[in-house]
C-alpha positions as CSV (number, residue, x, y, z in Angstrom):
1,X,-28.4,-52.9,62.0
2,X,-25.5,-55.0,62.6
3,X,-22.3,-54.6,60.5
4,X,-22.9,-57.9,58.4
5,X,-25.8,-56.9,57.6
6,X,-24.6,-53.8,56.3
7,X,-21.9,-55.3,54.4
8,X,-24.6,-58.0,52.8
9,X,-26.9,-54.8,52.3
10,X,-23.6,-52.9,50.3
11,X,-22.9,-56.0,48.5
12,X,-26.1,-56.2,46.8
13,X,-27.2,-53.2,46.3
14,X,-24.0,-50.7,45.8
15,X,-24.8,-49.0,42.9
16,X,-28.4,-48.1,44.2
17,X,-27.1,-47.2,47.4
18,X,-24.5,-45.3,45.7
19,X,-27.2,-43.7,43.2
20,X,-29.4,-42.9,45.9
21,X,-26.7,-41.3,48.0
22,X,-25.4,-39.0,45.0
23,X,-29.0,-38.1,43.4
24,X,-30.0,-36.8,47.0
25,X,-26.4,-34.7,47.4
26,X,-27.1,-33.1,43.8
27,X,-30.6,-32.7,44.4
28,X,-29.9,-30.9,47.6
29,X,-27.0,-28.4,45.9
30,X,-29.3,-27.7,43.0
31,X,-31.9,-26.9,45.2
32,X,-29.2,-24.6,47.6
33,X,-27.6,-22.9,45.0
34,X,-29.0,-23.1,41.7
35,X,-28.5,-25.6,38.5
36,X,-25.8,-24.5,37.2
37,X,-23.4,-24.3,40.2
38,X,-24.8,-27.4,41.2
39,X,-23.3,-28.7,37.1
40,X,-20.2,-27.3,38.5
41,X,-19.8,-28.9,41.4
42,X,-20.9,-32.3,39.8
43,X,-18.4,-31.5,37.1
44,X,-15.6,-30.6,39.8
45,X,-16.5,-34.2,41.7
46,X,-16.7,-36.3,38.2
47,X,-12.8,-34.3,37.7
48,X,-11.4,-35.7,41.2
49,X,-12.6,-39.0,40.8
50,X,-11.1,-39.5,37.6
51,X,-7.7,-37.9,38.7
52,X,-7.8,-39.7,41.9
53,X,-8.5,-43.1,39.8
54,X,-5.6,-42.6,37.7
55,X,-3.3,-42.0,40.9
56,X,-4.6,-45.3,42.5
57,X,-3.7,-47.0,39.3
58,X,-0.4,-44.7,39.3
59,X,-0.9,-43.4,35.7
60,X,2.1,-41.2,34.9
61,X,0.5,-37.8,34.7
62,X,2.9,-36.6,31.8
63,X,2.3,-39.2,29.6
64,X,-1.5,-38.5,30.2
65,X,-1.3,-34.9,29.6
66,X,1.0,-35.5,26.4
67,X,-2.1,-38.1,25.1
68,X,-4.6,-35.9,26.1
69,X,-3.1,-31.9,24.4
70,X,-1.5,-33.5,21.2
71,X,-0.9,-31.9,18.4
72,X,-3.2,-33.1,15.5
């Protein structure tokens, strides 16, 4: 398989590719170590994606965390 084909093949389907890719990975840790460490780890991933989001988008972190723990 040549690259552009690849590419075409990622452009179409990404988020079934993607799907695919991350059902198989927890499928594999659940099956490793057990349901619940494989939550955790799946919890750990969902938690570095979302802090490595906000740096891409340079969020300022204190701001965040002053949002995020107010008092109510």
């Amino acid at each position: 398989m040549d690259a552009y084909t690849f590419a075409e093949l990622w452009k179409r389907h990404r988020g079934k590719i993607t799907g695919v890719i991350l059902g198989l990975a927890f499928g594999w840790f659940a099956i490793i170590y057990g349901i619940i460490k494989a939550l955790f780890v799946t919890a750990c991933v969902f938690a570095g994606y979302y802090v490595g989001k906000r740096l891409d988008e340079r969020v300022d972190f204190k701001e965040l965390f002053s949002r995020l723990f107010q008092e109510r």
